[in-house]
C-alpha positions as CSV (number, residue, x, y, z in Angstrom):
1,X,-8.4,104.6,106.1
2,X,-4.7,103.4,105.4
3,X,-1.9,106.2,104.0
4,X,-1.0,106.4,100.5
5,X,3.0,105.9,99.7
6,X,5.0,107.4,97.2
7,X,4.8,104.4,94.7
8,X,1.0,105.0,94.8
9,X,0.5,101.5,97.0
10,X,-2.2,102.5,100.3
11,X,-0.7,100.9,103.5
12,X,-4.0,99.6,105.6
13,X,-3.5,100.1,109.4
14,X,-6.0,97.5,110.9
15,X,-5.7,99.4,114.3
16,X,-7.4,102.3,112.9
17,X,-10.5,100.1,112.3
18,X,-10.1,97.6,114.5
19,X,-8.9,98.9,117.8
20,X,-8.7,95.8,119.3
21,X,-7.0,94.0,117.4
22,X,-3.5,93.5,118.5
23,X,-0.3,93.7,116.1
24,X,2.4,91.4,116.9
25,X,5.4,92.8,116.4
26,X,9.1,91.4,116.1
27,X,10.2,93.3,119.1
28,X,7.1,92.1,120.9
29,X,7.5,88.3,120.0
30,X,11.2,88.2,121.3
31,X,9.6,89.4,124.6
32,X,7.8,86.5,125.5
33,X,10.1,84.1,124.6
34,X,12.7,85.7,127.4
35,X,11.3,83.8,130.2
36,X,11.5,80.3,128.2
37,X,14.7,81.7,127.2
38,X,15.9,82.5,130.7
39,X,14.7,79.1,131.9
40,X,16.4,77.0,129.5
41,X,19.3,78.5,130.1
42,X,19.1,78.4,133.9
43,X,18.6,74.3,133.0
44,X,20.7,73.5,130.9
45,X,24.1,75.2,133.3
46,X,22.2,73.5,136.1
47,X,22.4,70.2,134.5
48,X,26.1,70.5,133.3
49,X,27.7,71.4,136.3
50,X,25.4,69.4,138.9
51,X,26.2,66.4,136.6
52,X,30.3,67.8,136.6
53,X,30.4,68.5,140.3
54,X,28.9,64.9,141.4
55,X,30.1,62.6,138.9
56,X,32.3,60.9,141.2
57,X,29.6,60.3,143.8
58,X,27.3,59.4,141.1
59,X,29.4,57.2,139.7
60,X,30.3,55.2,143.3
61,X,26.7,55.3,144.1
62,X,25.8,53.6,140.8
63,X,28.6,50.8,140.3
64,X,28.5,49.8,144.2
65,X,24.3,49.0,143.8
66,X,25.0,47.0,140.8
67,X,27.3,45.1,143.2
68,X,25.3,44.7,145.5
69,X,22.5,43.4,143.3
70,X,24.7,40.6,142.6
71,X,26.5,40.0,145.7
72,X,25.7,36.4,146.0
73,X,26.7,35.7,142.2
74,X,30.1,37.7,142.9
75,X,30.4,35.7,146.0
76,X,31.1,38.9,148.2
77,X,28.0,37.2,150.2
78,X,28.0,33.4,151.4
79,X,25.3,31.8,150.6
80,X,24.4,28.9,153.1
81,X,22.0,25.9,152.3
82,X,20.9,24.7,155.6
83,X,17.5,23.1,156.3
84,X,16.2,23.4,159.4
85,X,16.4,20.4,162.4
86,X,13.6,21.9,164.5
87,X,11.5,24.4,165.0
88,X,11.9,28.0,166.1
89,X,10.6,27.8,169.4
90,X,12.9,25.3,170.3
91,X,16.0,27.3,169.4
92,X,18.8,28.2,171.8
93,X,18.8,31.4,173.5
94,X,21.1,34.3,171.5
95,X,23.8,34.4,174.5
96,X,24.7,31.0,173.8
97,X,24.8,31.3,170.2
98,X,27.2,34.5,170.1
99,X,29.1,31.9,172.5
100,X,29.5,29.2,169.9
101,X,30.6,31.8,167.3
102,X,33.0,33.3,169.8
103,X,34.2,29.8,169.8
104,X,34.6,29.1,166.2
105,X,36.2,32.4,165.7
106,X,40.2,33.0,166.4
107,X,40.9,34.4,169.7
108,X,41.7,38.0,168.1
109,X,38.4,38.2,166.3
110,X,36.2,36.8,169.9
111,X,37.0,39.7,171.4
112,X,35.7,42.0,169.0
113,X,32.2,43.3,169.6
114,X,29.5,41.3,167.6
115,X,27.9,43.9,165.3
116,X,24.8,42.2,164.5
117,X,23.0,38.8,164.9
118,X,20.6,38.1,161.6
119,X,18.5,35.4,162.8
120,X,16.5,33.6,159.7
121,X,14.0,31.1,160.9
122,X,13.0,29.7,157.8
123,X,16.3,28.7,157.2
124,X,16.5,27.4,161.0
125,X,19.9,29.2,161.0
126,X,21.4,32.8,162.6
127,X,24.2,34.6,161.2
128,X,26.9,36.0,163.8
129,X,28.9,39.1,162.2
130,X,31.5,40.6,164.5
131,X,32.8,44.3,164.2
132,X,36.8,43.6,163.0
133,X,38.5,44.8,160.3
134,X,37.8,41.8,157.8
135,X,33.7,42.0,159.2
136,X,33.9,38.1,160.0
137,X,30.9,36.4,159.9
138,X,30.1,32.6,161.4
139,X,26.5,31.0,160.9
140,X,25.1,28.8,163.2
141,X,22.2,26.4,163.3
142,X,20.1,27.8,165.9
143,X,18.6,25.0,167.6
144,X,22.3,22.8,168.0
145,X,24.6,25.6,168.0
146,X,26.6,24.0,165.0
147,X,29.0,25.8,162.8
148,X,27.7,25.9,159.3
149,X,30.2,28.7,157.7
150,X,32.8,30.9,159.0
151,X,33.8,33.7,156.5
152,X,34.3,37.0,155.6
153,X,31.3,39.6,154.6
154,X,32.5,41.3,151.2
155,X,29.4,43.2,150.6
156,X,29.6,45.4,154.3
157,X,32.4,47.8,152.6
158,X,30.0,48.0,149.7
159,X,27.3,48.7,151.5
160,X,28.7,51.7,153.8
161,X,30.1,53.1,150.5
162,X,26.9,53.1,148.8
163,X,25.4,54.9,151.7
164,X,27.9,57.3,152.3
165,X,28.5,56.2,155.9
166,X,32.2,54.9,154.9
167,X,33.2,58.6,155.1
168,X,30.8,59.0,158.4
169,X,28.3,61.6,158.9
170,X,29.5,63.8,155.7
171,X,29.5,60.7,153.4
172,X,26.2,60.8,154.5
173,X,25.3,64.4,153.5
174,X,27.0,63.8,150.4
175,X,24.9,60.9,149.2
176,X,21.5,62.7,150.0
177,X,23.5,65.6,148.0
178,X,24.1,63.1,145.6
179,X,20.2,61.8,145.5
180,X,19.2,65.2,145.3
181,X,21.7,66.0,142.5
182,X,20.4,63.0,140.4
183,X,16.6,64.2,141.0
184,X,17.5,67.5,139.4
185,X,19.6,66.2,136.2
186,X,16.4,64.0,135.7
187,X,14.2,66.9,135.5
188,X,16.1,69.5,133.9
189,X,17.2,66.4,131.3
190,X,13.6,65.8,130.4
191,X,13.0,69.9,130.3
192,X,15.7,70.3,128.2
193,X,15.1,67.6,126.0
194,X,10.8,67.7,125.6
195,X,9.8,71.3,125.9
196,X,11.9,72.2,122.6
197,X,10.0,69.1,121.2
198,X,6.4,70.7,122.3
199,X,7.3,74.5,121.1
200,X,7.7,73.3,117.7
């Protein structure tokens, strides 16, 4: 039975015959939004000052692979066309070509350790880059030992920026941060940005 008021009007209490039935209040409603509440929050300061706190290395990480994507356009990256003369088996051993582009190098830049030899046998060419400050670079033919190019590598900077390893082994740390940093602005982004969408 519900209570009578004093304008006459019975108030029904549907506990009273329905115990089970349970009466959302206001007070009650507020309390389970809290943790979506609590969580949105926590997401959306997460994704302003991550995205605050690495926008720089954000920011280098982004312009230097667009860069790099386009090296050979930007001509940071010399593009040889060379057809091969024979075939691979016949090349010359790797101490003689680091020899030849000792040779084709100045006498400064020969006796600089050689950093790398990127040998490409379709090509029937290797290319011979030397650790100096401009990161010289000669190509060879690898069955003659001819010169094809002799130039400087614009992309290496690029590349150890990207990677962090221009600042050494914290540059290093730093872009993982940064990796890690972009992951989480992703997924609080698309938090912040759906779930309102699917409460509706």
């Amino acid at each position: 039975m519900g209570r009578s008021s004093a304008s006459g009007i019975q108030s029904i209490d549907p506990r009273r015959n329905h115990p089970n039935v349970q009466v959302i209040t206001p007070a009650s409603a507020s309390s389970t939004k809290r943790p979506w509440r609590w969580f949105a929050r926590v997401a959306f300061y997460a994704h302003l000052w991550i995205g605050v706190l690495f926008t720089i290395a954000l920011l280098s990480i982004s312009i230097t692979g667009i860069l790099l994507n386009h090296k050979r356009a930007l001509g940071l990256m010399p593009e040889v066309e060379h057809t091969p003369v024979g075939e691979f088996s016949a090349a010359l051993p790797m101490a003689a070509l680091a020899d030849s582009a000792r040779a084709a190098t100045s006498p400064a830049i020969s006796e600089m350790q050689i950093d790398r030899m990127d040998v490409r046998p379709r090509n029937g060419l290797v290319k011979v880059r030397f650790r100096d400050p401009a990161t010289t670079e000669v190509t060879l033919d690898i069955n003659d030992g001819r010169v094809l190019h002799v130039g400087r590598r614009g992309d290496v900077f690029l590349e150890k920026l990207h990677s962090g390893e221009a600042f050494g082994d914290r540059g290093v740390l730093l872009g993982d941060a940064a990796a890690i940093a972009l992951t989480i602005l992703l997924i609080t982004g698309y938090w912040l940005w759906l779930v309102p969408k699917w409460r509706r």
